[in-house]
N, C-alpha and C positions, 0 to 999 in steps of 0.2 A: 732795413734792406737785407735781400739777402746772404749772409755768408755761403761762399764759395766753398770753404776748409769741412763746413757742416754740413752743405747739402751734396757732397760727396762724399762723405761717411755714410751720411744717408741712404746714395744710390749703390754703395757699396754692402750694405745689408743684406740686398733681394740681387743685385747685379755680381756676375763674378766673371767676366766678358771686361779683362785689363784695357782693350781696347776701343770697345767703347764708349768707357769710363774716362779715356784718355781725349778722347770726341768730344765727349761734354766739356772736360776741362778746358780745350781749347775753343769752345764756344763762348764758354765763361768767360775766358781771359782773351778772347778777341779785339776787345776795345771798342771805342766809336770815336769821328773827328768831329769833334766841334774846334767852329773857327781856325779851321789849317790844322791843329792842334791834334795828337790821339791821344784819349784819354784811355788809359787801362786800370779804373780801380777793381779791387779786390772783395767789393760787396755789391750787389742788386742786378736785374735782369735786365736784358734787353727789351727795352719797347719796340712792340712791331712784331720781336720775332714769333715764328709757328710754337715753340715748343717752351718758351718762357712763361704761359699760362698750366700748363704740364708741369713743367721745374715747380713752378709756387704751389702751385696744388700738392706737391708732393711733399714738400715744407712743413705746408700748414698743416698737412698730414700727422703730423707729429704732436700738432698742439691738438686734434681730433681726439688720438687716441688717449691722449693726456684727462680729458674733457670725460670720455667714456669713462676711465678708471675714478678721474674723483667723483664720478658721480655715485659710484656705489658705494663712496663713505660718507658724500653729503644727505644723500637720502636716508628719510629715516621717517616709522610710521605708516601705517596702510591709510588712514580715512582720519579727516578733521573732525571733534568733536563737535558734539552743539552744543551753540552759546546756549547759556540757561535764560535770556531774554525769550528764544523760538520754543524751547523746550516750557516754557511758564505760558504761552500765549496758545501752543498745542493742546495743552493740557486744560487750560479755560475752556477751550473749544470742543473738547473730547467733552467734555461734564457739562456742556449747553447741551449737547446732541443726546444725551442721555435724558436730562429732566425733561427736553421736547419733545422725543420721543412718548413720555408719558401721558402729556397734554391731548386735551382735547384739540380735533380737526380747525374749526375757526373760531376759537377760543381768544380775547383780545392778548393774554399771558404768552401765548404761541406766537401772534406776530407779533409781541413785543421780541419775545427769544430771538423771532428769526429773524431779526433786523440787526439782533446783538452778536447772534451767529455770523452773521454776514459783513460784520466792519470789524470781527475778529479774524478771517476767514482774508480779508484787504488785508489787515495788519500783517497776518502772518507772510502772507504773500508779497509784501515789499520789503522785508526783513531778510536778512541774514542768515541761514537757517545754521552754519557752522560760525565757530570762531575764528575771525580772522587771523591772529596773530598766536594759534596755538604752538604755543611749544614744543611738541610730542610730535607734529608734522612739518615735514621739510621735504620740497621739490628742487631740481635746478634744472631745468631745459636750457640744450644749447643747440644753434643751429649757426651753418658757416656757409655763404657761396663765393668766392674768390675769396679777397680778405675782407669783404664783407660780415662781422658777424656779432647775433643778437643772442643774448642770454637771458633767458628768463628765471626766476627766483621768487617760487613761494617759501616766504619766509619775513626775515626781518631783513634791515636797511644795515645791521650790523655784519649780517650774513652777507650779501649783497658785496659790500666792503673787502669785507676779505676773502672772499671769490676773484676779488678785482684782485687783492696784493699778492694770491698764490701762482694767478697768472700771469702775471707782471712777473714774478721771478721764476716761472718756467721758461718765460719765451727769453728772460734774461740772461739766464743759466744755459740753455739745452739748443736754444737757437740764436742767440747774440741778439734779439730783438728788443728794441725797448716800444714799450704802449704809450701811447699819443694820449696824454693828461687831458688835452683840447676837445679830442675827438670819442676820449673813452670815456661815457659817462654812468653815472649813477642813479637813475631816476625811477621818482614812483611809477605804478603798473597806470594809474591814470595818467599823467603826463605823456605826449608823444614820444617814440622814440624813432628814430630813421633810422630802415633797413629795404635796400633792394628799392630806390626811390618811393617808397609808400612811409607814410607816419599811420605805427601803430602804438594803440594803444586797449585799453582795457573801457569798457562800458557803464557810466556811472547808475546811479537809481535812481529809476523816472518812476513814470505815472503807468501803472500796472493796465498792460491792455488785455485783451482777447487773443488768441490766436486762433487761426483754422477751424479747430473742433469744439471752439468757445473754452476752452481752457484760458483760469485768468494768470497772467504772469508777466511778471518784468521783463522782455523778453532779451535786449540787450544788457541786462546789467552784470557784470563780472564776466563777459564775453569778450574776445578779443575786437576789436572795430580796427579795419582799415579804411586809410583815408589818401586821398590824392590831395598834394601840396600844391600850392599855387604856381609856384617857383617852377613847379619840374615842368607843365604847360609851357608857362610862359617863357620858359628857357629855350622851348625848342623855338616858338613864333620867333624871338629876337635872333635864336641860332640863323634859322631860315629867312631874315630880314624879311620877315612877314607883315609886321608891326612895329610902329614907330609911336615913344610915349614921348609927351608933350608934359609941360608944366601951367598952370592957369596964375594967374596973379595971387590966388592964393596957396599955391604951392600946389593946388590938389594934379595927378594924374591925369592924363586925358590921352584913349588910346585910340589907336587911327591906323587902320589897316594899310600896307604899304604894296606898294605893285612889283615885283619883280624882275626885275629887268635881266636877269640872267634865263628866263626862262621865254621870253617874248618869240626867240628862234624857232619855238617848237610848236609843230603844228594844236591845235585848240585838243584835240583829243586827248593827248599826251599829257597837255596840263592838265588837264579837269581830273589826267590819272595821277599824276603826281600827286595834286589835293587828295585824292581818293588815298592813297598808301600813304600820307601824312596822320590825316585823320582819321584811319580804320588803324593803324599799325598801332597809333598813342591809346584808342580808346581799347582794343585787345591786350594791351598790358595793364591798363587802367580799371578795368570792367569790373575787377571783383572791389573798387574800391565804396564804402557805402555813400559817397559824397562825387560818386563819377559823372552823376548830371553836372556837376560844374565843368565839363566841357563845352555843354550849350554855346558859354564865355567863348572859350577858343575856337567851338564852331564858328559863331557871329564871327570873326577877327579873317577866320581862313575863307570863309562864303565869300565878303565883301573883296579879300587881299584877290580873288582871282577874279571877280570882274573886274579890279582898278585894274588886273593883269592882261585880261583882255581888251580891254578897254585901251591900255597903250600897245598894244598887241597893233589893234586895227584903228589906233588913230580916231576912238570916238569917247563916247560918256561915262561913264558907270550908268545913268539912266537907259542911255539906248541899249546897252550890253542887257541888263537885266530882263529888259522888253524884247531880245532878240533871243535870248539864252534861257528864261525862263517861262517855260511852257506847261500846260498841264501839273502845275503847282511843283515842279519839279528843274530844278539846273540840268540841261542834258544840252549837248551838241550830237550833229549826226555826223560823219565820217565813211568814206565808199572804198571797200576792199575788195578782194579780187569774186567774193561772195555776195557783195552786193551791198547794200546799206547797211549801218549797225552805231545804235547808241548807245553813248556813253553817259551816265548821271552822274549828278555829285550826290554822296553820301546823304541819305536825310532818314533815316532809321533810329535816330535818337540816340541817347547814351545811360539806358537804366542799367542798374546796377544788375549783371550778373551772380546768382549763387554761386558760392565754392560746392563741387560736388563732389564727394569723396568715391571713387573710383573700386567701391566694395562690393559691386556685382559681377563689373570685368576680374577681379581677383578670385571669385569664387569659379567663376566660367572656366578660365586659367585652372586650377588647381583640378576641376572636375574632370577636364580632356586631360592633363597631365594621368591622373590616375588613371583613365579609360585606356591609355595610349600604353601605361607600362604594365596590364594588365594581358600585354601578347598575344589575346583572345579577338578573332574577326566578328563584328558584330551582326556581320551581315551571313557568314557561314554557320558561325559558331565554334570553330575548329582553334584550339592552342595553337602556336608558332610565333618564331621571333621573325622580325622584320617586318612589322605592321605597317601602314602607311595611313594616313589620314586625307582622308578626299573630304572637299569644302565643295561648299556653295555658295554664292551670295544672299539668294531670299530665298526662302521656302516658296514664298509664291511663285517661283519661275517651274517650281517641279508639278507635274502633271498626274503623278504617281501611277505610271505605265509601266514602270521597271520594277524589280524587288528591291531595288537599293532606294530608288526614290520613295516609297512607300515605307520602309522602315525611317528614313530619315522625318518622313510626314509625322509616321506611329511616335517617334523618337520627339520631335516638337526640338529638334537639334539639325544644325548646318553643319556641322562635321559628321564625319562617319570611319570610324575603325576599323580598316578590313585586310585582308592579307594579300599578296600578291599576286593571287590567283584572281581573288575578287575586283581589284582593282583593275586586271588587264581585262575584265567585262565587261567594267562600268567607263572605261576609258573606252572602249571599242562598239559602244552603244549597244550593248545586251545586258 
């Protein structure tokens, strides 16, 4: 929890505003009543409040910077050697390619080679090409969001360890915090590990495929894999008394979607949207997980939970609901606004795994109008002067190239444009 003594030393670093300072303290030592009772201790934050996710971030702040500095004595080494297994099996391969080279075109010696080429060629490719456990290279990755946080460590299991004991007496020493033994673990890069409800973990060696351009490679293996837990689904369905689990005579499971009875009040539109934000809202945090089709499961649970919903809604069947509600292979109701009719569907767009996409185009976009823009020059006069302004567009397609500004921007193959003051009150004034 947090100290109070500390995280006003803290705020006293960057803060020199006594009064203030004197604000937070007495936010701090506010108290709360449980049972008649005011409790006033002297460590940890208010739940609820606005600015108790602010206080802790600024905390953890400390164990950040901590993080940043050991990491420039933990690292050590630019690039992992190669094991002499990949380097022996290269090297086979390097000296087939040579003697076959010499060989005659359909020579039976030739396709002996190239058969032998080609399961050296597998080998190398589902192998290891560096040492796992070298020496001479060590990484630590850390990453934090609230008190959420995952440390990554190439390296050894001994490394690993006493990563764990320097932070353990940082947070012991510098922030009165002690680490949760329960909760702070130690584990291989294959094993899962929980961060930010996803279990991640590292990709083991499969069965070497194809990719895209027919390139052969293991393509998950030593690659990060995220994965959606069962638990964090099914947590929300029981949150939501969506589902109700049953026991069979032999203990096993049996789940039975449940009707809602807090929700029967509201007209049919409303629910079908409530399902809609239940299960768009789970599967947009879910999406990059590589195992996110196992929502189909909690689809089937929430399909079914709104026609039992309906169904006691209007005092009839789950049968006749489906027959009334499912039309043109789709769950939709109609509803009459002041516009006139308009439907609503339930979600059925499936749940494939989205890629992660690294955001390396908008940075460069960024960085190229930054430069354009402190270069003071109107792209459309030509003329130096400070005080540039940058006029946007939406699509190029909307422009007709009738004007000079819109035809440089066509020439340009760019929706902004850098111009100066003069040029702006032009193109603002339709000339």
């Amino acid at each position: 929890m947090v100290d109070h003594h500390v995280l006003i030393s803290i705020l006293r670093r960057r803060i020199k505003d006594e009064a203030f300072i004197s604000l937070i303290w007495k936010f701090l030592r506010a108290g709360h009543l449980e049972n008649g009772q005011l409790h006033r201790p002297d460590r940890g934050l208010h739940q609820g409040s606005i600015i108790s996710p602010i206080l802790a971030n600024i905390y953890l702040n400390e164990l950040d910077c901590f993080m940043a500095t050991y990491k420039t004595s933990f690292d050590k080494g630019t690039k992992r050697q190669l094991s002499k297994e990949y380097i022996s099996v290269q090297n086979k391969e390097q000296r087939l390619r040579k003697s076959i080279s010499g060989l005659a075109g359909n020579s039976r010696e030739r396709t002996q080679k190239l058969k032998e080429l080609k399961a050296l060629r597998n080998q190398r490719v589902s192998m290891s090409c560096s040492q796992p456990m070298d020496s001479s290279f060590r990484r630590i990755f850390y990453q934090r969001y609230a008190d959420d946080i995952l440390i990554g460590i190439i390296g050894s299991k001994q490394d690993a360890i006493a990563t764990k004991q320097v932070i353990r007496s940082f947070l012991l020493k510098e922030l009165h915090l002690e680490l949760s033994e329960e909760k702070t673990l130690v584990t291989h890069g294959y094993e899962k590990a929980q961060f930010l409800g996803y279990e991640i973990t590292i990709g083991r060696k499969g069965v070497p495929s194809r990719d895209k351009l027919g390139k052969l490679s293991d393509r998950h293996h030593g690659r990060v894999r995220l994965y959606l837990p069962k638990q964090a689904w099914l947590k929300k369905l029981i949150q939501s008394e969506t589902i109700k689990i049953e026991h069979n005579a032999d203990g096993k499971e049996i789940w039975k979607p449940k009707t809602r009875n807090n929700l029967l009040y509201l007209p049919d539109h409303e629910i079908f949207r409530i399902y809609n934000w239940e299960i768009v809202g789970l599967y947009q945090y879910y999406r990059f997980a590589d195992n996110a089709s196992v929502l189909n499961d909690y689809y089937y649970i929430m399909k079914y939970s709104l026609a039992k919903t309906l169904a006691g809604k209007h005092k009839s069947s789950v049968h006749k609901i489906m027959r009334k509600y499912f039309r043109e292979g789709r769950m939709q109701t109609r509803y009459q606004t002041h516009n006139g009719f308009k439907t609503v569907y339930l979600y059925d767009y499936g749940f494939k795994k989205q890629p992660i996409i690294t955001n390396h185009a908008s940075k460069k976009q960024s960085k190229e109008l930054l430069t354009r823009f402190s270069k003071d020059c109107c792209e459309l006069c030509g003329e130096t002067k400070p005080g540039t302004i940058v006029h946007h567009v939406r699509k190029l397609s909307e422009l007709s190239g009738v004007t000079d500004w819109e035809r440089k921007m066509l020439e340009m193959n760019r929706k902004t444009l850098v111009v100066c003051e003069t040029c702006y009150s032009k193109i603002v004034s339709g000339f």
